[in-house]
BADREN-729930 format. One line per field, with one value per residue (C-alpha): x, y, z; residue in three letters. Coordinates in Angstrom, 2 decimals. Layout:
px	X, ... $
py	Y, ... $
pz	Z, ... $
res	ALA, ... $
// end
This chain:
px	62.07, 61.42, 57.66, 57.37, 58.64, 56.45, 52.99, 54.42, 54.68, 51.53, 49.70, 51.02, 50.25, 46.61, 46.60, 48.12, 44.84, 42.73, 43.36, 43.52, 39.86, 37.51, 39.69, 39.44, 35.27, 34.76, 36.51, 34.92, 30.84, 30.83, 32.43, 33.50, 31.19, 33.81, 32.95, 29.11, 31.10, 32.26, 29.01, 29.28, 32.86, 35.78, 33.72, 34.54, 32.10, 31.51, 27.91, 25.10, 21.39, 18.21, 16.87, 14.63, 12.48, 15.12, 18.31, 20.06, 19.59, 22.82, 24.15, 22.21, 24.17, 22.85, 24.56, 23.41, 20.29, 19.35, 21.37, 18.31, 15.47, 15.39, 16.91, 19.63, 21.89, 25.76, 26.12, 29.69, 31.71, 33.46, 37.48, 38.89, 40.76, 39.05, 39.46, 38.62, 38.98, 38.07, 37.45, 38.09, 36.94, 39.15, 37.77, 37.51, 34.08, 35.92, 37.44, 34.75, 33.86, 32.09, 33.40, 36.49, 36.38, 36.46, 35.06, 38.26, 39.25, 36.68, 36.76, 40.43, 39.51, 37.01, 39.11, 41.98, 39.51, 38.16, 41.59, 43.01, 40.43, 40.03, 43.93, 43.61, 42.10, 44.01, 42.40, 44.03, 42.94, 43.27, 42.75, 41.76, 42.08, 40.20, 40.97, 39.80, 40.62, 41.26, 45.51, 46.42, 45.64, 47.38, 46.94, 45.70, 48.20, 47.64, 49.27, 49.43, 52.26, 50.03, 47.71, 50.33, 51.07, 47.42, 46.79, 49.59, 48.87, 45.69, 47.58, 50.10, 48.30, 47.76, 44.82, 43.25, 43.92, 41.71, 37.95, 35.70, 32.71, 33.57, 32.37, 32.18, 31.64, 34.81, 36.13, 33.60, 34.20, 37.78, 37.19, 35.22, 37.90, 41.04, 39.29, 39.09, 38.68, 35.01, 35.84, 34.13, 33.95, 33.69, 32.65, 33.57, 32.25, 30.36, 28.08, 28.55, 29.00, 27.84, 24.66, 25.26, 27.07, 24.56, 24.14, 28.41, 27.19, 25.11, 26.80, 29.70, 27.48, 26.65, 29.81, 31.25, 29.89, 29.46, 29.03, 28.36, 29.59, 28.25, 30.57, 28.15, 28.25, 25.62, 25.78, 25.15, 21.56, 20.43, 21.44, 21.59, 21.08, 24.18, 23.50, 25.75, 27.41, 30.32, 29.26, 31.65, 31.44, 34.19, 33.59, 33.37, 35.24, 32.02, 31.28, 27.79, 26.95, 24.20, 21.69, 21.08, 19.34, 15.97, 14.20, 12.45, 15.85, 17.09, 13.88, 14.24, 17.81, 16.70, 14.07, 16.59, 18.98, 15.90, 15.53, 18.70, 18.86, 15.63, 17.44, 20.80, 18.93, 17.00, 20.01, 21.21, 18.29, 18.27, 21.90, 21.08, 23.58, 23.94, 24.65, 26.31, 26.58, 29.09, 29.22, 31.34, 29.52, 29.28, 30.64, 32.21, 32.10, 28.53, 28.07, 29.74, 28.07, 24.24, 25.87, 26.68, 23.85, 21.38, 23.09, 22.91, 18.97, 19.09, 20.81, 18.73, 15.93, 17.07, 17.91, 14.23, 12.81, 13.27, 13.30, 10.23, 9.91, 10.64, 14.39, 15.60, 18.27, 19.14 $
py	205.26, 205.64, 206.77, 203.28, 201.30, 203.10, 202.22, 198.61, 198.30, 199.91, 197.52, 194.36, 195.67, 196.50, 192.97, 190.89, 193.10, 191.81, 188.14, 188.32, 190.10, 189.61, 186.63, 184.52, 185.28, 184.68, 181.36, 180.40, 182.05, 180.89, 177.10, 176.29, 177.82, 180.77, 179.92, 181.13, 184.74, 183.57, 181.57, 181.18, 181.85, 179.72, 178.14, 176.21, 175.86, 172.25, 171.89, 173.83, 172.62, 174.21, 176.93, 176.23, 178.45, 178.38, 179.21, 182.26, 184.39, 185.16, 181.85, 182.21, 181.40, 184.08, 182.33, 179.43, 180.21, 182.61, 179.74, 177.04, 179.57, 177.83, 179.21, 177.23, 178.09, 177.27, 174.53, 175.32, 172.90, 174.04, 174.98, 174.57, 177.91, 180.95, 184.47, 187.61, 191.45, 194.33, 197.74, 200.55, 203.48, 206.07, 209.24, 212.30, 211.43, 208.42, 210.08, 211.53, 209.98, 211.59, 209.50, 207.54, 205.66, 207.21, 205.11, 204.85, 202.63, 200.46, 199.92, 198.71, 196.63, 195.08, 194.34, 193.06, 190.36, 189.03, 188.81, 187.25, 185.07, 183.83, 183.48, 180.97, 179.09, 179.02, 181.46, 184.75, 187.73, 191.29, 195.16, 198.00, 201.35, 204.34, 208.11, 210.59, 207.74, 204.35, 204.37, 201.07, 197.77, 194.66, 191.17, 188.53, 186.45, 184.62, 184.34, 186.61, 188.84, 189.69, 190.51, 192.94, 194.21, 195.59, 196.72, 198.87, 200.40, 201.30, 202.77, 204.04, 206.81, 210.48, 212.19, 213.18, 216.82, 217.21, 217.82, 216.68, 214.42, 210.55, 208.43, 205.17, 203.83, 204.28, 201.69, 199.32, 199.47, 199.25, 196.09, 194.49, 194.95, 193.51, 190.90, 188.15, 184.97, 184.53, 185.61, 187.25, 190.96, 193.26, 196.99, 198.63, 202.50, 204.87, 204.99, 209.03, 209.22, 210.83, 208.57, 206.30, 203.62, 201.13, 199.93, 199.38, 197.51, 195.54, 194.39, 193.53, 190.92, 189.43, 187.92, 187.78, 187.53, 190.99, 191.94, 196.20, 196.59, 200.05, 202.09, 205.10, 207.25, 207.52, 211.66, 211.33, 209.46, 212.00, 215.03, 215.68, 219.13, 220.34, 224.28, 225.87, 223.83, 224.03, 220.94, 220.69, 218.62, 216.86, 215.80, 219.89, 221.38, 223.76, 224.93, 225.37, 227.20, 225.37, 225.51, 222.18, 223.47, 224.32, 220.74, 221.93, 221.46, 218.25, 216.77, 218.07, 216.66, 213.10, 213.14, 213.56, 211.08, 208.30, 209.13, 208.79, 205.01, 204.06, 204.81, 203.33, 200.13, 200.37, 200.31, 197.33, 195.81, 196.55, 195.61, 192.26, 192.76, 191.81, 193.96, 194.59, 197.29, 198.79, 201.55, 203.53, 202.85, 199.37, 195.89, 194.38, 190.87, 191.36, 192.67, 189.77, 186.98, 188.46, 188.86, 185.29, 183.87, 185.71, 184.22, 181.11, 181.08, 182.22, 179.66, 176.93, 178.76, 178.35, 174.54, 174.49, 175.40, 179.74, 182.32, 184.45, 187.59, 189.77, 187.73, 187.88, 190.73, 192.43 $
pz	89.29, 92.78, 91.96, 90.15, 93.03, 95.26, 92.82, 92.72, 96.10, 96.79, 94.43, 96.07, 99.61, 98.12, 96.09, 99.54, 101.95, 99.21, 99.44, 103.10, 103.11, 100.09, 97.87, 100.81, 102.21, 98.42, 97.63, 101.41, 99.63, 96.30, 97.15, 93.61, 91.98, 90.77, 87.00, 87.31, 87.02, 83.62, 81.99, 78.82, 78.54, 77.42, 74.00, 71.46, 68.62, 68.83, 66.23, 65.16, 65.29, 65.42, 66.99, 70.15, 72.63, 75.57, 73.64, 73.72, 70.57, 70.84, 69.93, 66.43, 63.46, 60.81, 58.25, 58.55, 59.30, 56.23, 54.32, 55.21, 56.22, 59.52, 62.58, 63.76, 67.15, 67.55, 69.92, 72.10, 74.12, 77.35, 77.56, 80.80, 80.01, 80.03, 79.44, 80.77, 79.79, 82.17, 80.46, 82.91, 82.62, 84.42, 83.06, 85.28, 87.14, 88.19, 90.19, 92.35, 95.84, 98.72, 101.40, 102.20, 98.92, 95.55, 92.31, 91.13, 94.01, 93.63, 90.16, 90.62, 94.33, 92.33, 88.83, 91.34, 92.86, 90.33, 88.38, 91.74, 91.55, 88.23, 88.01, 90.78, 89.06, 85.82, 83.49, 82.07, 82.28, 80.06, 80.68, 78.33, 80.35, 79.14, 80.22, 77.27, 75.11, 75.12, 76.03, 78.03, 76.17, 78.56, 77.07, 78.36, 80.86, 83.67, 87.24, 90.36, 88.91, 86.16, 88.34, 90.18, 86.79, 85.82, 89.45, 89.22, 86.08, 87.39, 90.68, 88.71, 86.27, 87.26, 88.19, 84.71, 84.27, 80.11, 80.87, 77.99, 77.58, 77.79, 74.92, 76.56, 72.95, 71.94, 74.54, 73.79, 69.82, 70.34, 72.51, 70.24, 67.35, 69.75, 71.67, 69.22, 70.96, 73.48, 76.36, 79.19, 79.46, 82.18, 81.36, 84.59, 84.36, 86.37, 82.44, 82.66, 79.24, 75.66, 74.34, 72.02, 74.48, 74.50, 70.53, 71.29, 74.17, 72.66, 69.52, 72.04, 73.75, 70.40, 70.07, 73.69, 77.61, 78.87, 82.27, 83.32, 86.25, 87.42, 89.42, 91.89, 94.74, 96.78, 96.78, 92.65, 93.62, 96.48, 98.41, 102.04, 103.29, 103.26, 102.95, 100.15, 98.18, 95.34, 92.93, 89.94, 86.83, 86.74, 83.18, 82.01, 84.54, 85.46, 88.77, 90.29, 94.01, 94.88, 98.33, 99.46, 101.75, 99.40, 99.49, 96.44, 94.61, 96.33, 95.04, 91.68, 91.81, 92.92, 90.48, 87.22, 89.54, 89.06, 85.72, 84.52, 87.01, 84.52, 81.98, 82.58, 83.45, 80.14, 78.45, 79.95, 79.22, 75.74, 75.28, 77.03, 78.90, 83.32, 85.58, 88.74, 90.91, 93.03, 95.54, 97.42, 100.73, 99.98, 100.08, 97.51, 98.76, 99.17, 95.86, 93.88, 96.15, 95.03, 91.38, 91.33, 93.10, 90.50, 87.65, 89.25, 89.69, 86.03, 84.70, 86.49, 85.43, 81.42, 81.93, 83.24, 79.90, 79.91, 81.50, 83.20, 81.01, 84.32, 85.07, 81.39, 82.49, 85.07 $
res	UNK, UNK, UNK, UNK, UNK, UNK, UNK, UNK, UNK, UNK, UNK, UNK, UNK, UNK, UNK, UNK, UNK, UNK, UNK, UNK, UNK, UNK, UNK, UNK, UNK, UNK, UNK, UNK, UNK, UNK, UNK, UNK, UNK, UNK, UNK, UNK, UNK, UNK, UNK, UNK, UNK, UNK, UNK, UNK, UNK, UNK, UNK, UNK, UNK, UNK, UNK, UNK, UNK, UNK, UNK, UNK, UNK, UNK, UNK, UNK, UNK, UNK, UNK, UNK, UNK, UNK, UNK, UNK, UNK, UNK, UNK, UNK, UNK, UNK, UNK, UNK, UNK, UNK, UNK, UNK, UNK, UNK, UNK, UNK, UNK, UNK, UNK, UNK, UNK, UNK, UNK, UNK, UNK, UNK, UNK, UNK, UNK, UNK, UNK, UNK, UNK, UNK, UNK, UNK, UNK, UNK, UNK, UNK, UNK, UNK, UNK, UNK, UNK, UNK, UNK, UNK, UNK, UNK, UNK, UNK, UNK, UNK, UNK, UNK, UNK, UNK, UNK, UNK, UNK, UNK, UNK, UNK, UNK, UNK, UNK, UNK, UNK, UNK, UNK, UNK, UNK, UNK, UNK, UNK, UNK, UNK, UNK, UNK, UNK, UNK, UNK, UNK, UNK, UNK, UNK, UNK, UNK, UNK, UNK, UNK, UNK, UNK, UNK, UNK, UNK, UNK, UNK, UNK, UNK, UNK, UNK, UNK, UNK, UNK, UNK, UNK, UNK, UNK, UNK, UNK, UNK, UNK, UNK, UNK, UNK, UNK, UNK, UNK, UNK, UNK, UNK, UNK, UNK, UNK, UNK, UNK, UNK, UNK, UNK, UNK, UNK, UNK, UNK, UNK, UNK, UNK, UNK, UNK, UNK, UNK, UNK, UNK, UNK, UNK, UNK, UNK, UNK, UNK, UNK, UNK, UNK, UNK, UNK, UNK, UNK, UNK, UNK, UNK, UNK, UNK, UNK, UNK, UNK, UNK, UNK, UNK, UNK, UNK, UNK, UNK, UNK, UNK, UNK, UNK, UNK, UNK, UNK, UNK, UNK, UNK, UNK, UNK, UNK, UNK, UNK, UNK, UNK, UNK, UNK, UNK, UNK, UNK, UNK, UNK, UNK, UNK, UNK, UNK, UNK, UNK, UNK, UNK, UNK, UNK, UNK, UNK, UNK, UNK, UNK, UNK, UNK, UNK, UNK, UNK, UNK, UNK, UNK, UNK, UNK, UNK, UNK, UNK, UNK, UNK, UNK, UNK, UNK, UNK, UNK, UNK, UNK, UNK, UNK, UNK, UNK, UNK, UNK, UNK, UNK, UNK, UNK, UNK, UNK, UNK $
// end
């Protein structure tokens, strides 16, 4: 009991620095314009007509459209309620930071702003918490106490102690079964994961808003010279003495760290999918003020008449 009291207490002195710091530089940044972090959320089907060069293929009616051999879009009116999930992933390599902040914190700093946020406003918001499976679904509500209430449970869960592989799929595919209703999704994850995430990903965004929101360290991207070094996986469990020292191996290390940047962004691109990025060195303010301000040139850029090929996605 008195570990619970502690976690709650913990979240709301976490929740109250957070309004004080980032809730209120944000409201003061993105004057109004909170909803551009939920486009194309909060839709009611309101007609169907046909297909032209600036829609969103997403918005295709396949249906219809193999019904009359002409491609025809869903045309959606806007609900002043919205809703949002955010689908942590809290597997071990969450857990990893190589300064004062670990990805874990910022994954929940982050999903406590923008639930603080949105809340404010009168929209409700949902979790789906993932450690070697997916364990924590909370529905959607809105308010600052349910706000508290998924902070904590984020605060709340022990340090994973199973290694294993995560399969990031199995979050998404188990979102895209619950979450019935559009709504605006959130994948927050550092993406270390078996392949196969981003078909999940993708078929996700056919029905619903999805945002990645990548979760790094800047040690996983390059290596100082450090000397010897003890590097565990935290996904295995295997240790590794390396020499940091040897530039021939840091380079070799940020060469596979570029690769695999290519292609994580690839397969955002292919999912069609934004994305925003977080790191432990960095600030989130900062972070969700460029978000929004990109999806804001974006969307003027689609009532213009389309997109330029190299702005489709992020």
């Amino acid at each position: 009991m008195s570990d619970q009291m502690g976690a709650a207490a913990s979240a709301e002195h976490v929740l109250r620095r957070l309004e004080w710091t980032a809730i209120r530089r944000l409201d003061g940044l993105l004057q109004g314009n909170y909803r551009t972090l939920m486009r194309g959320s909060g839709l009611d089907l309101a007609d169907l007509r046909e297909y032209q060069h600036h829609d969103d293929v997403r918005h295709i009616d396949w249906n219809v459209t193999a019904r009359l051999q002409i491609p025809h879009v869903r045309v959606f009116t806007e609900d002043r309620e919205m809703a949002a999930w955010f689908l942590l992933d809290l597997s071990p390599s969450v857990d990893f930071g190589s300064g004062d902040q670990r990805k874990r914190n910022v994954s929940a700093e982050f999903v406590a702003v923008l639930a603080r946020l949105l809340t404010r406003h009168g929209n409700r918001i949902g979790a789906m918490l993932y450690g070697s499976g997916v364990d924590q679904v909370i529905p959607t509500r809105g308010g600052r106490r349910h706000v508290l209430h998924v902070l904590h449970s984020i605060q709340a869960r022990p340090a994973p102690t199973e290694t294993g592989t995560t399969r990031l799929r199995d979050l998404l595919e188990s979102a895209a079964g619950l979450i019935q209703r559009r709504s605006t999704v959130f994948v927050v994850s550092d993406f270390i994961s078996e392949p196969g995430w981003e078909r999940s990903l993708a078929m996700l965004g056919r029905r619903h808003e999805v945002v990645a929101v990548r979760v790094l360290d800047p040690l996983e991207l390059e290596l100082p010279d450090l000397g010897l070094l003890t590097m565990r996986d935290s996904e295995t469990g295997e240790q590794l003495l390396v020499d940091t020292h040897d530039a021939g191996f840091r380079r070799r290390f940020a060469r596979i760290a570029a690769q695999r940047e290519a292609e994580l962004r690839e397969g955002f691109t292919k999912a069609a999918v934004d994305a925003l990025e977080l790191s432990t060195d960095g600030d989130l303010v900062d972070a969700v003020v460029r978000f929004t301000e990109m999806r804001k040139r974006r969307a003027r850029l689609s009532a213009g008449g389309g997109f330029p090929a190299h702005l489709k996605r992020a």
